[in-house]
N, C-alpha and C positions, 0 to 999 in steps of 0.2 A: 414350598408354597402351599398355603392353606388357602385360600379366596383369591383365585386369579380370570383373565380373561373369556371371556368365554370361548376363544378362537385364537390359537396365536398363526394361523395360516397366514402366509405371507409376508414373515416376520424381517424379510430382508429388503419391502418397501418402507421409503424412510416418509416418516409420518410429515405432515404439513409442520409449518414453524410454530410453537408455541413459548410464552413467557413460561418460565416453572422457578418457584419456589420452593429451593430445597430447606429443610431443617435437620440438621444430622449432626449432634454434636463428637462426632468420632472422624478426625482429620481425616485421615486416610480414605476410609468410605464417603466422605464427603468430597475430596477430591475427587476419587475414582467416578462416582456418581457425576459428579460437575463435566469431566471429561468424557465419560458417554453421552450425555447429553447436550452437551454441545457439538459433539460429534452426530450427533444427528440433527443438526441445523436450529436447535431450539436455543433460547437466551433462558439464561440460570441468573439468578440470585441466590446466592448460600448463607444459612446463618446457621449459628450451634445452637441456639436457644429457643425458648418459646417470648422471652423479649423482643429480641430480634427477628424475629418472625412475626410478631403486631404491629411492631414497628415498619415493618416493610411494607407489609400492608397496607397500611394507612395513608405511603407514600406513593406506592406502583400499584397496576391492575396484574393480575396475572391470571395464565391460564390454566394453570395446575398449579398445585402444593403435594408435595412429597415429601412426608413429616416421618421420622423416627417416632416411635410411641416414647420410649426413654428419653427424657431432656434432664439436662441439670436441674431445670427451673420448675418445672412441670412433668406433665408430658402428653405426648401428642391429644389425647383424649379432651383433656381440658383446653389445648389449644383450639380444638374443632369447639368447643365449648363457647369459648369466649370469643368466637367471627359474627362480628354482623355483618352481613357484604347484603348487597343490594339485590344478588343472585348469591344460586351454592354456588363453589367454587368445586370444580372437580379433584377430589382429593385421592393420595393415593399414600396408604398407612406401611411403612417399612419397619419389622420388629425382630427380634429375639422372640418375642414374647409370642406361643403357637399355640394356646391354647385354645377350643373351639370358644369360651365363653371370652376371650381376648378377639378373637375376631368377630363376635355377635356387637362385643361392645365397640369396636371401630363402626361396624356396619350403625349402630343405632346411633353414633354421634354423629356421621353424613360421610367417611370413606367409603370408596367405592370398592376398595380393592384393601385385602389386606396380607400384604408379600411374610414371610416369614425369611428370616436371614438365615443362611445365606440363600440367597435366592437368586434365581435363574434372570441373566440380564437379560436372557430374547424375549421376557415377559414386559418390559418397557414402550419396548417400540409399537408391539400391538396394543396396548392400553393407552397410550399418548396417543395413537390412529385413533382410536375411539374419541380420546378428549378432544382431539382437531375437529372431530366430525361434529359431538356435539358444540363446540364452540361456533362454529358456524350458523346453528340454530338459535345462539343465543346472545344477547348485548355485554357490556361492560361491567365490569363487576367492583365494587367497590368497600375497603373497608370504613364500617363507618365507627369512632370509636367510644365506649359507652360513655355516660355521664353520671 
């Protein structure tokens, strides 16, 4: 992990329910991803692409996105790019890619967090605490899509 929580104290309270959108076009981790987190009471949608991940958007509100930076189509960077939602959406960047100028550029497109793989899953549940906390502070988020 190169950019993680500030606290993972407490890592074995399960975080309030959140939607999350994963993008991770690597089956297995995408699996594995989908099954921890609905294991901790949250509702997933999965997609491998950064298609299908505007597309989703477009149709459902969510309370997180958990994007791989590598997409077939893109990658994550330009996905953060191309959201208009009504609010940011709490994003959380999962990569190979650890370079420090790799996580400045997640941070300046609007990730909050930037995991480097393989990366510690007790870093989830305190970051999703976080996103619950703030989502309670804040309305419905919506994509809206360009013209």
């Amino acid at each position: 992990m190169v950019d993680g929580p500030p606290s993972i104290s407490g890592a074995r309270e399960r975080p309030p329910p959140l939607t999350v959108l994963l993008v991770e076009n690597h089956a297995d981790t995408r699996q594995l991803l989908c099954l921890m987190l609905e294991s901790l009471g949250h509702t997933v949608v999965a997609t491998q692409d950064m298609h299908h991940a505007l597309e989703a958007l477009g149709c459902d509100e969510f309370d997180v996105l958990i994007s791989d930076i590598g997409l077939p189509d893109g990658d994550g960077w330009e996905l953060m790019r191309r959201l208009h939602l009504a609010r940011p959406i709490y994003a959380v960047a999962i990569s190979g890619y650890g370079m420090s100028s790799d996580c400045a550029l997640s941070r300046s497109v609007g990730y909050r967090y930037h995991l480097v793989k393989p990366y510690g899953i007790e870093q989830l549940p305190s970051i999703l605490r976080e996103a619950a906390r703030e989502r309670g502070q804040s309305t419905a988020r919506r994509y809206v899509p360009e013209h």
